[in-house]
N, C-alpha and C positions, 0 to 999 in steps of 0.2 A: 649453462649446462642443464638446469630444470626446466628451460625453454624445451630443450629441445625433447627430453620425455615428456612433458605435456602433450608438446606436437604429435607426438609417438600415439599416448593413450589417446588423446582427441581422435586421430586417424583409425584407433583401432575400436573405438567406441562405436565411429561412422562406417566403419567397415563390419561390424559385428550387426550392428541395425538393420544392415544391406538386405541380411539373412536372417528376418527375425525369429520364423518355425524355428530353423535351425539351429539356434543360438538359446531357443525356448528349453528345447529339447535337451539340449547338454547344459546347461543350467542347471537342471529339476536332477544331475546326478550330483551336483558340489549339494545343493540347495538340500537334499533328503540327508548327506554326507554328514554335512555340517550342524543339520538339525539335529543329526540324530546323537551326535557327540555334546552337543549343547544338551539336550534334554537329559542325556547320561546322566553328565558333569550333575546338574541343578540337580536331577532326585537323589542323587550319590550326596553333595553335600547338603541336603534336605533332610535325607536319615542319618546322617553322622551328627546334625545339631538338635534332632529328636533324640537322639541316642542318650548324647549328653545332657540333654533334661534330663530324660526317664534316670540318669544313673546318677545326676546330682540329687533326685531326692530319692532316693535309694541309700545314699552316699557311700563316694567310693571305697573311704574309707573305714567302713562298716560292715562286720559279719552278721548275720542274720539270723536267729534261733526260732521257730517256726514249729510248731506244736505238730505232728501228723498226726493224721487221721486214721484210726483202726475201726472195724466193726465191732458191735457191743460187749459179745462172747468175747474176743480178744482183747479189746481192750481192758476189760475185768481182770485177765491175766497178768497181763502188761502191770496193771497196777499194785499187782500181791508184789512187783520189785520195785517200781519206779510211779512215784508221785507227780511224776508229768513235770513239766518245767516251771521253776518258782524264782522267786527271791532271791533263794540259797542258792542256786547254780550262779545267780548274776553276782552275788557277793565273795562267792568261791574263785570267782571270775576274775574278782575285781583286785582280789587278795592274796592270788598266786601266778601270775598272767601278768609279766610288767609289762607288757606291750597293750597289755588293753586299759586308756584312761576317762574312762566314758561309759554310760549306757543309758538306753532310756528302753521301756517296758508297754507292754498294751492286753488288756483283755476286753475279749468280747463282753457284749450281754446279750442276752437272749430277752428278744422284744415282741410284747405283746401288742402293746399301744405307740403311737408318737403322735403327738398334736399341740396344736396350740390354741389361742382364742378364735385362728383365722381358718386353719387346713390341719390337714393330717398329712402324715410321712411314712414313710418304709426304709427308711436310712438307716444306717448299722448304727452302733453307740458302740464306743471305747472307754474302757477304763485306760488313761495311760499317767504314767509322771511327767513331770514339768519339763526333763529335756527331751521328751518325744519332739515335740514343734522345731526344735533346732535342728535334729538329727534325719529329718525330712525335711530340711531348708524350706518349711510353711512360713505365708507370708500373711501379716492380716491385712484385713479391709478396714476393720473399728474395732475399736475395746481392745484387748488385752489377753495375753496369753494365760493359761492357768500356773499358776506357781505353787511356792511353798507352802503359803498362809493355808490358803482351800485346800493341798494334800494334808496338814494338820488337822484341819479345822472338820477332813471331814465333810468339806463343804457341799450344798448340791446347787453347784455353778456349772456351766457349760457352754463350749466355743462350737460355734456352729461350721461348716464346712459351705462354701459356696452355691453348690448346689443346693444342699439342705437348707440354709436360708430361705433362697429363696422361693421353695417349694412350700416353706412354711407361714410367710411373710408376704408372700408376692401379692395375694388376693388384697393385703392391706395397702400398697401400695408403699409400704417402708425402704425408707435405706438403710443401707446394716448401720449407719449412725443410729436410724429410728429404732432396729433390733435390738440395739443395748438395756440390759432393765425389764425386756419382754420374760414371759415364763414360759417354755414349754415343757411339758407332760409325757415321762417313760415310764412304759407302765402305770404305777402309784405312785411315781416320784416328781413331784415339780423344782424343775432347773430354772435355773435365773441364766441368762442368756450375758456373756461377761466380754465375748467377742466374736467376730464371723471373720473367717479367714477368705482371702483375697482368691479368685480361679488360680489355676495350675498353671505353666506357661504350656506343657507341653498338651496333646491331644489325646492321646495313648494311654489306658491304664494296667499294657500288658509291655514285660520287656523279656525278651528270649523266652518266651514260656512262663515267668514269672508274674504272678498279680498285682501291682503296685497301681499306683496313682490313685486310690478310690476316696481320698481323703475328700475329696468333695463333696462327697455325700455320705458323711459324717457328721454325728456328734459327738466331743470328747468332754469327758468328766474325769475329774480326779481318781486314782486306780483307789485311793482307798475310800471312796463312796464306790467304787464300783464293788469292791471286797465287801462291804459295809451293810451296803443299803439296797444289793442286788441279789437275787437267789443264783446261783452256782447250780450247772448243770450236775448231774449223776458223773460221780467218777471223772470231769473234770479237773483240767488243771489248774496251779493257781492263775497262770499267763499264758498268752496265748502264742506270743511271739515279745521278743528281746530282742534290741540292737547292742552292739557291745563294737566302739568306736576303738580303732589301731592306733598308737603313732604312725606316721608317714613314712618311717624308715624300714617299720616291719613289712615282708613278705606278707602277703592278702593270704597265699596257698597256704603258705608253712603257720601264722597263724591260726589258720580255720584249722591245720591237722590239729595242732595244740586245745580247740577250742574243744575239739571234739574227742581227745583223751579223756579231758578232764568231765566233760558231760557224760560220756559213756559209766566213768568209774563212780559218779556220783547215782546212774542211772541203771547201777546192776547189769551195766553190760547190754542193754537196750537201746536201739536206734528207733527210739519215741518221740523222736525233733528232727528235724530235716533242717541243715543248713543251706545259708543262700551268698553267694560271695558276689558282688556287685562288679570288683573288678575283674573277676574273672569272666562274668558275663561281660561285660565291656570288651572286654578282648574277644570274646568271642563273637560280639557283634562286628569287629572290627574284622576279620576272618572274613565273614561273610560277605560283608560290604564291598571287602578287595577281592572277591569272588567273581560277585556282582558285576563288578569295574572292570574286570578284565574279560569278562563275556561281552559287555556292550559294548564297550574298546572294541573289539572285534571286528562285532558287528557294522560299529560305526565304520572301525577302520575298511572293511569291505566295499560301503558304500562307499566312501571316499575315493575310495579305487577304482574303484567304475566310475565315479565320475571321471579322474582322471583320466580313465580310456576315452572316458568322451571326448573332452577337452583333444588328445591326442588324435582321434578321430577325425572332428572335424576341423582340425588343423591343417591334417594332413590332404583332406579333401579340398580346401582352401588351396593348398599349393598347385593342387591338381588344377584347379579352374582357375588359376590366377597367374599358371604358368607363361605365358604371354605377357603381362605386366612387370612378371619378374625380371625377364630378359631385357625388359625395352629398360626399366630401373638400371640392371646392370649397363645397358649399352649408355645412358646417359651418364655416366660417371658415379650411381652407387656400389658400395663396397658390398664384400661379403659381409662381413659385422654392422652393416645397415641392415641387410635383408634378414640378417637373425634377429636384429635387435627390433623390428619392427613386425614380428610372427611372434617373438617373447613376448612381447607387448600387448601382444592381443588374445595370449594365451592367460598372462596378467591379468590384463581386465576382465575375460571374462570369469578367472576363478574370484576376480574380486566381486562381482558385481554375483556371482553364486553364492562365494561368505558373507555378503552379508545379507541377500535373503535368507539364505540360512541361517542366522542368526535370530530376526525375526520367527522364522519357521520354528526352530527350536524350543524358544521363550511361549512360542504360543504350544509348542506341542507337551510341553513340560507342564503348562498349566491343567493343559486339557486332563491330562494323565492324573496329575495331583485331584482335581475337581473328584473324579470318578471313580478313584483308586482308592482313594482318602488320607495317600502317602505325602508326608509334608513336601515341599518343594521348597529349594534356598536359590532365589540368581547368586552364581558365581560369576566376577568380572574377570579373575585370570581365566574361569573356562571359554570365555565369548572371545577372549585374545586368542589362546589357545588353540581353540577351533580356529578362528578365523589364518593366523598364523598357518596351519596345516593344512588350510583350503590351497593360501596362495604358494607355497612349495609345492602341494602335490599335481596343483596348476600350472605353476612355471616348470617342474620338473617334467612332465607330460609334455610339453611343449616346445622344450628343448630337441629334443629328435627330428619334428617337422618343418623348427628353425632351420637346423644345421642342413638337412637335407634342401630346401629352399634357397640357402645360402650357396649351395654348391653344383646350382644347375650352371650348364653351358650355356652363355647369355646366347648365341648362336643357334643352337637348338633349341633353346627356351623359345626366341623369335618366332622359329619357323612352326613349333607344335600347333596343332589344330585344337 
């Protein structure tokens, strides 16, 4: 039984050769078709696995309290009610709010200097607490996170961020093992260097409009050396932004309304904070995405289509000039379901030998795009099936018309055609 489709596609391989322009030309419509749904596929699930970086250290499970920004006149106003966001919002938070069992905190400092024995820098400095590092899923490279001891103590210890390493470091030629023990210099403060955190996975340090991932070029110090040992701008808050971590079972939305009763009532009725909900941005990135998907679907599916017309085309042109062959076929004792099965065949091959230069074509067009775009790209292996699956239906379905019509000439008539 495999014998005999082999024989089939052999015949229709040798028959497609026959006409190579030809066979070129309808090709390049499976071959754009297929690319074009492969490349989809890949930058589609390329931004859905950047997505989920950016929103794992965000964490999904995390509302966001984010200090806004007024001008000077106003915000002097703002302050005769609301002391900007401190402590007490987080421990008000923490004391009436069961769904929130978590939080970690950050403030700026405002930087003059950064240097060390080797370079200078322009990197932000953090004041944060100890469970900042978890609550942005940071990974280190050497050394050790900041803890309890150095928020008591006061300490002036500090984790370096990736970038910031090695921008401070790199002339010395250290590895963040050799970073540990180093001192560098903010403002008037000299930091002991206690850890450098590992790069980011993702690339991106913006997600829907949101500013995140800049930890890389960072240094963090204990918030209470940053309270302590740092000057505090005019009219400043105590914090610059608070993460306040949910159970899994709470509502993201109906939380953050909650979050935002209680800040407002402590804040004289003031929207001095701007919240930031991660899962709601997730879903909204996911909106778009399926947006996205269903535009290029589209598109792809169009080209598809035309190829198929190809495929149909020069099938049917086949019958036309092969009408003499078919009849003598018929006169020597083939069936009608020989002469379909051997037009399917070579409508077959050629949507096969279309997916899978398409395939090829895709993976490379996918790259290209990513290279220039700067948008991440993911091979998906159910997309290359996928595609390729939908190359060879919309090839064999094309080709079923030219069979049956082929199948049903007058062996008689077929003979005698010119």
């Amino acid at each position: 039984m495999w014998s005999k489709y082999f024989v089939l596609v052999q015949d229709a391989i040798g028959e497609l050769m026959s006409q190579k322009l030809r066979t070129f030309l309808t090709l390049l419509g499976m071959i754009f078709g297929v690319g074009a749904v492969i490349a989809m596929l890949n930058i589609g699930e390329g931004a859905e696995k950047e997505a989920l970086k950016l929103i794992d250290s965000m964490g999904v499970n995390n509302i966001i309290v984010n200090t806004a920004q007024f001008p000077g006149e106003e915000l002097s106003e703002i302050r005769e009610e609301s002391l900007g966001l401190s402590m007490g919002d987080v421990e008000a938070a923490l004391a009436t709010l069961p769904f929130v069992d978590g939080f970690s905190a950050s403030r700026a400092i405002r930087i003059h200097d950064i240097y060390s024995d080797y370079a200078k820098s322009n990197a932000q400095v953090l004041g944060v607490t100890t469970s900042y590092f978890e609550h942005g899923n940071l990974q280190l490279e050497a050394g050790r996170f900041l803890n309890q001891d150095d928020e008591a103590a006061i300490a002036q210890n500090a984790v370096l961020g990736a970038d910031t390493a090695s921008e401070l470091f790199e002339d010395a030629g250290f590895s963040a093992e050799q970073m540990l023990g180093e001192y560098v210099k903010v403002n008037h403060v000299w930091l002991r260097v206690v850890g450098v955190l590992a790069p980011p996975q993702g690339s991106k340090n913006e997600f829907q409009g949101v500013k995140i991932g800049g930890d890389r070029y960072r240094i963090f110090i204990p918030l209470s050396s940053s309270l302590q040992k740092f000057a505090s701008e005019f009219l400043a808050s105590e914090l610059d932004s608070f993460k306040l971590s949910i159970v899994k079972e709470t509502d993201p939305i109906i939380a953050a309304k909650a979050i935002d009763s209680l800040l407002k009532l402590r804040h004289g009725g003031l929207q001095d904070y701007a919240l930031v909900i991660p899962a709601a941005l997730l879903e909204q990135q996911k909106q778009t995405q399926q947006i996205f998907n269903i535009v290029m679907a589209c598109v792809a599916g169009i080209s598809l289509l035309v190829g198929g017309i190809g495929i149909m085309n020069i099938m049917l042109a086949n019958v036309m000039e092969r009408t003499k062959e078919i009849g003598l076929l018929r006169a020597v004792g083939a069936t009608q379901d020989d002469i379909r099965m051997q037009f399917i065949a070579e409508s077959f091959t050629i949507s096969v030998m279309g997916g899978l230069l398409g395939i090829f074509f895709g993976l490379l067009l996918s790259e290209i795009i990513g290279f220039y775009s700067g948008w991440a790209v993911s091979w998906s292996i159910p997309a290359i099936f996928l595609s390729l699956s939908i190359c060879m239906i919309v090839g064999v379905g094309f080709g079923v018309f030219p069979a049956i019509k082929a199948s049903k000439l007058n062996p008689i008539d077929a003979l005698h055609s010119d």
